[in-house]
C-alpha positions in Angstrom: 111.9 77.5 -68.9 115.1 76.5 -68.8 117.0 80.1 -68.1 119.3 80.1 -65.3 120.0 82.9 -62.7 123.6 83.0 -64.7 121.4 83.8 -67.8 119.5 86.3 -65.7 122.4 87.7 -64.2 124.2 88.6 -67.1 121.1 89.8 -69.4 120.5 92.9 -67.1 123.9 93.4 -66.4 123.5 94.1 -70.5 121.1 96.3 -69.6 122.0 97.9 -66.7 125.4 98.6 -68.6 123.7 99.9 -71.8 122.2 103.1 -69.8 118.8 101.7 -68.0 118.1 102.1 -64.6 115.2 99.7 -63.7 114.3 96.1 -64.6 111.2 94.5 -63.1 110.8 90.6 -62.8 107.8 88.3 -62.8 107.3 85.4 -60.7 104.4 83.3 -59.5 103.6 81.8 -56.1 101.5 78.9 -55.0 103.7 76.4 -57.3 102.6 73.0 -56.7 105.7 71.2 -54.5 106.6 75.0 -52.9 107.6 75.6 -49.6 108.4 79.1 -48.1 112.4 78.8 -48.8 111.1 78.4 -52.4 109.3 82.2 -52.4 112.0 83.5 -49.7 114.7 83.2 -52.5 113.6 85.8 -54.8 114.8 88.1 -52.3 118.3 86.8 -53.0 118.1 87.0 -56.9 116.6 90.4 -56.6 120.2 91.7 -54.5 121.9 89.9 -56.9 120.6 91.9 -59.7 121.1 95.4 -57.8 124.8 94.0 -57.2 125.0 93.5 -61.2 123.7 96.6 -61.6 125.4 98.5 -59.7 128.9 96.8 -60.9 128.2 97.2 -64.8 126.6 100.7 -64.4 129.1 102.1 -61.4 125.8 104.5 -60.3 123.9 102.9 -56.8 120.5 104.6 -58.4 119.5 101.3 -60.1 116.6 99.6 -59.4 114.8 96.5 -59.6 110.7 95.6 -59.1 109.9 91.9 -58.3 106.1 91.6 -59.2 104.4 88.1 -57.8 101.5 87.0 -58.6 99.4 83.8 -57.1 99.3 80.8 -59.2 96.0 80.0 -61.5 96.2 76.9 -63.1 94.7 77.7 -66.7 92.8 75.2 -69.1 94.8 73.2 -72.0 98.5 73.5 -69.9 99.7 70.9 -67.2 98.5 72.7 -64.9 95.0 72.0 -64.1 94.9 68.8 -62.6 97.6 70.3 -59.6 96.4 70.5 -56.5 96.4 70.7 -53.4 96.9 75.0 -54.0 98.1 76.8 -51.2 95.3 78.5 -49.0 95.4 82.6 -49.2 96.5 82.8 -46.0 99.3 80.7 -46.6 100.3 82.7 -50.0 100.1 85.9 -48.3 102.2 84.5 -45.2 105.0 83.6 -47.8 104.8 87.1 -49.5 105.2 88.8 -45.6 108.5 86.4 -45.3 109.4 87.4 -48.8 108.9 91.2 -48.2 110.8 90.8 -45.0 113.7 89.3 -46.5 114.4 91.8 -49.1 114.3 94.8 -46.6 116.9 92.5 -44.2 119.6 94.0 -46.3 119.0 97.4 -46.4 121.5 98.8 -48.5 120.0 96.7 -51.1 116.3 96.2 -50.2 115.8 99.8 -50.6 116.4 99.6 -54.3 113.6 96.7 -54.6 110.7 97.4 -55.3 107.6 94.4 -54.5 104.5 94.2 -56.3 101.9 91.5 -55.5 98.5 90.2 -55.5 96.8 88.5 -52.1 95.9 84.7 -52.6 92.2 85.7 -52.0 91.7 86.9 -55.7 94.0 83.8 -56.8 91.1 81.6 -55.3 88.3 82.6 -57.0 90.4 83.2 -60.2 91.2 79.6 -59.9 87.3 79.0 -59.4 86.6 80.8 -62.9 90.2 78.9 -64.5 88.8 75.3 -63.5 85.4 75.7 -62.8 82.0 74.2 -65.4 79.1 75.3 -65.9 77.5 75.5 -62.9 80.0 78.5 -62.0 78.4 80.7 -64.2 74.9 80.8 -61.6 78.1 81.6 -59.0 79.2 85.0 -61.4 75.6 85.8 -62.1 75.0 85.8 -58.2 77.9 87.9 -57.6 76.7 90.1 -60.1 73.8 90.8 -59.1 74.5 90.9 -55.3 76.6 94.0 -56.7 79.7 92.6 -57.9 81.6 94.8 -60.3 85.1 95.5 -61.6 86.4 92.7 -59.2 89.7 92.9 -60.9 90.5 95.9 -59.1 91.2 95.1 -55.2 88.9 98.6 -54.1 86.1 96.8 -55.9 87.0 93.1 -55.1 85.0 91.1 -52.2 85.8 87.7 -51.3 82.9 87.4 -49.3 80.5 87.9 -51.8 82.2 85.3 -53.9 82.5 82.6 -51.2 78.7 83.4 -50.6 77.1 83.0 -53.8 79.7 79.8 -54.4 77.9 78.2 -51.2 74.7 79.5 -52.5 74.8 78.0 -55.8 77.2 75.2 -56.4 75.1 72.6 -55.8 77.0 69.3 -54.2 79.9 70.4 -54.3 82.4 73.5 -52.9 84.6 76.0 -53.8 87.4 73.7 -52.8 86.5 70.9 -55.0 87.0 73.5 -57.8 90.2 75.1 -56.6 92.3 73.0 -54.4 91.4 69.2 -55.7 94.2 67.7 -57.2 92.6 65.7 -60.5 93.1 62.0 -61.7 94.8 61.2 -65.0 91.7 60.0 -65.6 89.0 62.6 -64.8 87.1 64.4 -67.7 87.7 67.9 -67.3 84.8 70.7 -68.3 86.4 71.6 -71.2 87.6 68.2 -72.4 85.3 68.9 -75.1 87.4 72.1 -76.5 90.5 70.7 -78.7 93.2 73.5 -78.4 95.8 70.8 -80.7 97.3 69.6 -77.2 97.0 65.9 -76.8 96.0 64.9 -72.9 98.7 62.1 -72.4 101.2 64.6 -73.6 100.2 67.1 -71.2 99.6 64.6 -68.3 103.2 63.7 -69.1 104.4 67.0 -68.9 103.1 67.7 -65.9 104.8 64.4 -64.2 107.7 65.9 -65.5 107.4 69.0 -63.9 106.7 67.2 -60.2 110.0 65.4 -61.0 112.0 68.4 -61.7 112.4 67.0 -65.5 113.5 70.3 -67.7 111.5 70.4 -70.8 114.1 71.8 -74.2 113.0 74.2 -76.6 111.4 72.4 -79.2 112.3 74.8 -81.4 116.3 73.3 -81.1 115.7 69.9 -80.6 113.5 67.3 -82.3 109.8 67.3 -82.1 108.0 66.1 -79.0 105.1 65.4 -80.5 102.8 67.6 -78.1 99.8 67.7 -80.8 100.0 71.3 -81.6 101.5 71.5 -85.0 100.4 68.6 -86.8 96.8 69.2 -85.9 96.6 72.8 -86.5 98.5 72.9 -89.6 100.7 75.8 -88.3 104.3 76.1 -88.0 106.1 77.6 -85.1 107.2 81.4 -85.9 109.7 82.9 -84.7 110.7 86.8 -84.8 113.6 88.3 -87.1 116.8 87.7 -84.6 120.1 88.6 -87.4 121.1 85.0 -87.3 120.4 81.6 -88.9 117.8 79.6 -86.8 117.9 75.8 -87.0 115.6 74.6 -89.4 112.0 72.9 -87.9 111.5 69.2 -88.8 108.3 68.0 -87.0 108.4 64.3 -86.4 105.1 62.8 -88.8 103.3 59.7 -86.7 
């Protein structure tokens, strides 16, 4: 996405100058490429925002929530073939630096607030993002070895998923599902599935986004032929805004 801290900066200085109080930003960790400098920085953005806060409000009550959550590579985006994923003890290492780092500055730290999730959950949600079909015997062990409402953390055991994964994934491990980086060339489980996205166009993509390529908004710039409208039929829609948008012409191959 190409918005830059400037953009950031000066949409909840809007805000912030408008009469609210608190803003809250998302960000994900366990990017393919990241190091720990990478996750370190959000502390700085986050001062930055109480500093634009406090200058367009003139009150030091305002407030700002950084929530983080571990990166799960998801089916029919560039994602899935990324790998090697950080281990959970890595992610959570990076979120203890990251934690640290906001509360160094303590006349700003204390208006941050830090919400995040471990990178044990991340794993095995990355098991049921890239896994086939032999993960369902994995969820139907879990199940009935007591698993329930895993989404919550009180209810959420990573032992009983690493268990039943070594119990039932046969030939292969958890790690072949969740930290294997995959070949242009691999056949993925749900290959089979056609969400309008065309595979070279996402394999491209995703080589874009290990060489730092910004992709524009289609939506102001010519087609890029991704496979989504032409196959579906659909056009892109876009919400009332108050001002002219420029029109859609998708390129016809």
């Amino acid at each position: 996405k190409m918005v830059s801290e400037d953009d950031l900066i000066r949409t909840v200085s809007e805000a912030f100058g408008q009469g609210w109080r608190q803003v809250k930003l998302y960000f994900m960790c366990g990017l393919p490429t990241e190091e720990d400098e990478d996750v370190v920085q959000i502390a700085e953005m986050a001062h930055n925002v109480i500093r634009a806060g406090r200058a367009a409000s003139g009150r030091n009550d305002v407030r700002c929530t950084i929530s983080i959550g571990g990166l799960v590579p998801q089916p029919h985006t560039p994602l899935p073939r990324a790998g090697p994923a950080p281990p959970p003890d890595v992610v959570d290492g990076r979120l203890r630096k990251l934690r640290a780092a906001v509360n160094a500055d303590r006349k700003l730290g204390r208006n941050v607030g830090m919400r995040y999730h471990d990178g044990q959950p991340a794993l095995i949600e990355g098991l049921l993002a890239r896994g086939d079909r032999r993960v369902g015997a994995v969820i139907e062990r879990v199940w009935r070895d007591g698993g329930r409402f895993d989404g919550w953390s009180e209810h959420f055991s990573y032992e009983r998923w690493t268990t039943a994964a070594a119990q039932e994934l046969s030939g292969v491990t958890l790690e072949w599902f969740t930290t294997r980086e995959r070949t242009q060339d691999e056949v993925l489980p749900w290959d089979h599935l056609d969400s309008g996205l065309e595979r070279d166009w996402l394999w491209t993509d995703w080589q874009d986004a290990l060489a730092g390529r910004e992709q524009d908004d289609c939506r102001w710039t010519p087609c890029f032929d991704c496979g989504v409208c032409p196959s579906t039929g659909t056009e892109i829609e876009v919400g009332p805004s108050g001002t002219t948008l420029l029109p859609l012409t998708p390129i016809r191959r």
